[in-house]
C-alpha positions in Angstrom: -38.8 17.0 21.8 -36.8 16.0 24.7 -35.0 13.0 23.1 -34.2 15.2 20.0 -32.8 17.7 21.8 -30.7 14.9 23.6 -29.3 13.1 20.3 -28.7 17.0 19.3 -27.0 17.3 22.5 -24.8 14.3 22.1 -23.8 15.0 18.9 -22.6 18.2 19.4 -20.3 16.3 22.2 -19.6 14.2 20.1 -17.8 16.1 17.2 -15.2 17.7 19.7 -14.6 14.1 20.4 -13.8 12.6 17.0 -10.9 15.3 16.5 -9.5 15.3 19.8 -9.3 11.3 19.0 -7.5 12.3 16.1 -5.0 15.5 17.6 -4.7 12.5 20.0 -2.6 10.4 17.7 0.8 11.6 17.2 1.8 13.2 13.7 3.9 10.6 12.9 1.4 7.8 14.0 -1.0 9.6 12.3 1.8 10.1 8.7 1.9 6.5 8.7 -1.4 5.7 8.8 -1.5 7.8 5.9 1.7 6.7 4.2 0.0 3.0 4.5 -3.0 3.9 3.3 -1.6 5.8 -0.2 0.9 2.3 -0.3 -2.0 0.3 -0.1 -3.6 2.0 -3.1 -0.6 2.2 -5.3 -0.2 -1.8 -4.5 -3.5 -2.5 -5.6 -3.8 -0.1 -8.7 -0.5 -1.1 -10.0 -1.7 -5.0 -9.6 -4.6 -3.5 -12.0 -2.2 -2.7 -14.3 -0.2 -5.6 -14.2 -3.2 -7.8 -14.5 -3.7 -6.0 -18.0 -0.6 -5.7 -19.2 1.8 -8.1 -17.8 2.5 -11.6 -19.5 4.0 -13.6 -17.4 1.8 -15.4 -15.4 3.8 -15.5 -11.9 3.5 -11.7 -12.7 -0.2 -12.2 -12.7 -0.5 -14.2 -10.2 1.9 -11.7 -8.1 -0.4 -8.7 -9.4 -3.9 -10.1 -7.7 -2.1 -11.4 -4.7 -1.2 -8.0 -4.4 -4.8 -6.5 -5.0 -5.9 -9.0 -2.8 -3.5 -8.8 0.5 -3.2 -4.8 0.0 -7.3 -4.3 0.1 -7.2 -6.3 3.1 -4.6 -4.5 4.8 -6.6 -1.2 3.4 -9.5 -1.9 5.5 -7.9 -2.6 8.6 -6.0 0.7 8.4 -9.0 2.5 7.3 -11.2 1.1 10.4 -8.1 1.6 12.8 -8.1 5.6 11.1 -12.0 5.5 11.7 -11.6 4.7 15.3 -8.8 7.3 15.7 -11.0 9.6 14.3 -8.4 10.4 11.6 -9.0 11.1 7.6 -7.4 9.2 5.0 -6.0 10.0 1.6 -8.4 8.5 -1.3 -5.8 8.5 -3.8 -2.1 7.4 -3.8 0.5 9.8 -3.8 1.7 11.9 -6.1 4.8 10.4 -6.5 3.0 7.3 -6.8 0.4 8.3 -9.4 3.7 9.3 -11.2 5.2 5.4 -11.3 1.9 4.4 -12.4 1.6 6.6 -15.2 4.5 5.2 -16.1 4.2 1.9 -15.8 1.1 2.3 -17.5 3.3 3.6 -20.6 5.7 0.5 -20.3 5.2 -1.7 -23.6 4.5 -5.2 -22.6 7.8 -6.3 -23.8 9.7 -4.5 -20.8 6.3 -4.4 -18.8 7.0 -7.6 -16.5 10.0 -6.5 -15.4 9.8 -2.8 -14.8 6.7 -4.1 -12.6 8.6 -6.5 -11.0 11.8 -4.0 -9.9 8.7 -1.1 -9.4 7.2 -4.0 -6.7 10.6 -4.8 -5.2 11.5 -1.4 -4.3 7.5 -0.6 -3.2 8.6 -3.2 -0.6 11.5 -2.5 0.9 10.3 0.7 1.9 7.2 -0.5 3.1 8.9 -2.8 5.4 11.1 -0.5 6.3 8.5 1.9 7.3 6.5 -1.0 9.3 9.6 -2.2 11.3 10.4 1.7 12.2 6.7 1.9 13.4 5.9 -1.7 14.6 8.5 -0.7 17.5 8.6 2.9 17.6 5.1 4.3 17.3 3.4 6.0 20.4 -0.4 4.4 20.3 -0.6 0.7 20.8 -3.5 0.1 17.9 -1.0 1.9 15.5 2.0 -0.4 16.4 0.1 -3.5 16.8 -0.9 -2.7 12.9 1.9 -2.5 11.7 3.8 -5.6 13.7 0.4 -7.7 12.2 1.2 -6.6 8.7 4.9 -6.7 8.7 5.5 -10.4 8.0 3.6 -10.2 4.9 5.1 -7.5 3.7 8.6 -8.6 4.3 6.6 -12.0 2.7 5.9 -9.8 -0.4 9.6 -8.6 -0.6 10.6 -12.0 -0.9 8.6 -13.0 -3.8 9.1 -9.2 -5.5 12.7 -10.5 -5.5 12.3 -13.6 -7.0 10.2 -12.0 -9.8 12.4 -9.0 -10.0 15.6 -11.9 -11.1 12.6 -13.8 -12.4 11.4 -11.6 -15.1 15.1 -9.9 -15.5 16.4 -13.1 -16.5 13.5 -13.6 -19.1 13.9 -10.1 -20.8 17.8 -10.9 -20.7 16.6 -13.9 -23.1 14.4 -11.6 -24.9 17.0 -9.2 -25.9 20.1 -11.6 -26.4 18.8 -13.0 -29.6 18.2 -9.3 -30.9 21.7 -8.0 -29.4 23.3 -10.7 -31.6 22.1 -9.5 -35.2 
């Protein structure tokens, strides 16, 4: 009875706890947390998409490096919001579930490339967003985060640009024997 009461005891302690961990972080330590997160789950369901519909195969290859790298990064922001006590979107963005509705409609003729620019763009914000809080967040897990994931981001940036003129210069091909009828 005694130890019940006890575990009842602590748990009760406990709660308070969690959410002061969480009030703890600051709101925009604790929006870009969440920001990564819904990034994280655009990147890997848009490499989902990619995988299906895309035809180039560095566009592949991008697409589950992308599922890969982002479900890493996932879980380390997801055990960092754990330990902060804080809750995580399970879904990306509405904005986000938006571009990949659409480049779900994309026909795979003009699929690799809209990917590609959709990608590039993804990036840049995201590293823009990770440099901002890799020096300007207020708790030290939150900015060590996003300094560790920043070079492979801006890494992801780079070879989003070189598909982006990659696939741009293929659907330029594509088109120019049609423009010419």
């Amino acid at each position: 009875m005694h130890r019940k009461l006890t575990i009842l005891a602590t748990a009760a302690l406990a709660a308070p706890l969690l959410a002061l961990a969480a009030d703890s972080l600051s709101h925009s330590d604790a929006s870009f947390l969440k920001d990564a997160e819904e990034a994280g789950l655009f990147e890997i369901q848009a490499g989902k998409i990619a995988l299906d519909k895309g035809q180039d195969a560095q566009v592949k290859t991008f697409a589950q490096q992308m599922i890969d790298d982002h479900t890493k990064a996932n879980q380390d922001v997801e055990a960092l919001a754990q330990q902060k006590g804080l809750k995580l979107p399970t879904s990306p963005s509405i904005a986000q579930k938006a571009k990949l509705e659409t480049l779900s409609h994309w026909t795979k003729s003009g699929f690799d490339h809209h990917y590609a620019d959709d990608q590039l763009s993804a990036h840049k914000d995201a590293v823009k967003l990770f440099t901002k809080t890799s020096t300007e967040a207020k708790d030290a897990d939150v900015k060590a985060l996003a300094g560790k994931d920043l070079p492979t981001l801006q890494h992801h940036q780079d070879m989003a640009q070189q598909l982006a003129d990659s696939t741009k210069s293929t659907t330029a091909k594509m088109a120019a024997p049609a423009a010419s009828r």
